[in-house]
N, C-alpha and C positions, 0 to 999 in steps of 0.2 A: 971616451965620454967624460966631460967635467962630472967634478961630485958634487953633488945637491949642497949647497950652502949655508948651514940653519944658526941662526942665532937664537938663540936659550938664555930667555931674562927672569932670572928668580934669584931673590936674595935669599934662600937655602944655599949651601955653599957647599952640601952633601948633595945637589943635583948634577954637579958636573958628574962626581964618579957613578953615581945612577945612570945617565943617560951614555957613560963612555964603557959598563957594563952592559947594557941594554938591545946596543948598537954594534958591540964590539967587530962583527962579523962585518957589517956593512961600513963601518971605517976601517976596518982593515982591506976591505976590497977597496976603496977609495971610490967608493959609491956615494957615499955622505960624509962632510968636514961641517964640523962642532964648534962652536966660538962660541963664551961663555962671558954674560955678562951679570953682575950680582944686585946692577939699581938701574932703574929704567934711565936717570945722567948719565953712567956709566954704557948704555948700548946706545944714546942719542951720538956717546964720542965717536965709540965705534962706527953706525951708520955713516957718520962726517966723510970720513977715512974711507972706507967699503961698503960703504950703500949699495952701489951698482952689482955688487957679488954676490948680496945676500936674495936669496930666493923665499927663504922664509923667515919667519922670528916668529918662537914659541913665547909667549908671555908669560909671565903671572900678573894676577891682577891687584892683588893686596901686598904693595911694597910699602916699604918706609921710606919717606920723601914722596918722590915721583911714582905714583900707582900706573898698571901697566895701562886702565883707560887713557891718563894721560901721555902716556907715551905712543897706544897708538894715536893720539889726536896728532904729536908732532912726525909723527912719520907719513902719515897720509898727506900734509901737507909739507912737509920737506923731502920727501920722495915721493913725488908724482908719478912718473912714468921710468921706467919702466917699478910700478909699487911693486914691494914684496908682497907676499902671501901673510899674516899673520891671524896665528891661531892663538888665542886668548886662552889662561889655562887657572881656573879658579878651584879652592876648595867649596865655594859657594856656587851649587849649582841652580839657584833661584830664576823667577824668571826676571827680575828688574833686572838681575847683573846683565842676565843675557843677552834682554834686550838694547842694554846702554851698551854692548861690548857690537855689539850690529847696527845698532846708530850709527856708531861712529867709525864705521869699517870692518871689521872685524870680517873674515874669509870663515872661519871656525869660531867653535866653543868647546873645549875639554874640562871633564870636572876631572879634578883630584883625589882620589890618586888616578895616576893616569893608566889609564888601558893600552901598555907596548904592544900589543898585538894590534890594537883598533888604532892605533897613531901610524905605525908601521904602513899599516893597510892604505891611510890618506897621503902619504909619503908616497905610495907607488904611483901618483894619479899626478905625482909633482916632477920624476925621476925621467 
């Protein structure tokens, strides 16, 4: 079985070692592979390059530059078919964000800090 392929966009730069703590078990099984990206430019290169691999992409929503709304706006329209899954992931859990992050695509909504157990859980329903 391939490993679930998630892309992780948050300009925190202490997310990578959270999520490759978090996980550890399920990357070490080679059940899930992590790609980290730290500006929503920075994950649009990335998709360029391996769009078709990635299964999911976890966002943040409040970046500098490119916010993660606009980033899902270019990936729904620059990866049509087969689209990734992405889940939106705010410290703002109001309902305007909500509903702008579902306008415009959006599979999920995660408030911050995030629930590994509850994220986990929607992971198995991707695997």
């Amino acid at each position: 079985m391939s490993p679930l392929k998630i892309l992780v966009v948050d300009d925190e730069q202490d997310v990578k070692s959270l999520f490759e703590q978090r996980f550890r078990r399920e990357i070490r099984s080679g059940s899930v592979f992590f790609t980290f990206a730290f500006s929503g430019e920075e994950a649009l290169k990335y998709m360029e390059a391996h769009g078709s691999e990635v299964v999911l992409i976890l966002s943040d929503i409040n970046m500098p530059g490119m916010s993660g709304i606009e980033l899902l706006k270019h990936i729904r329209v620059e990866h049509p078919s087969p689209h990734p899954q992405v889940m939106m992931v705010t410290a703002y859990g109001d309902e305007q964000t909500y509903q702008q992050a579902m306008q415009f695509g959006a599979n999920d909504f995660l408030t911050k800090p995030l629930d590994f157990s509850q994220l986990k859980e929607k992971l198995t329903t991707l695997l």
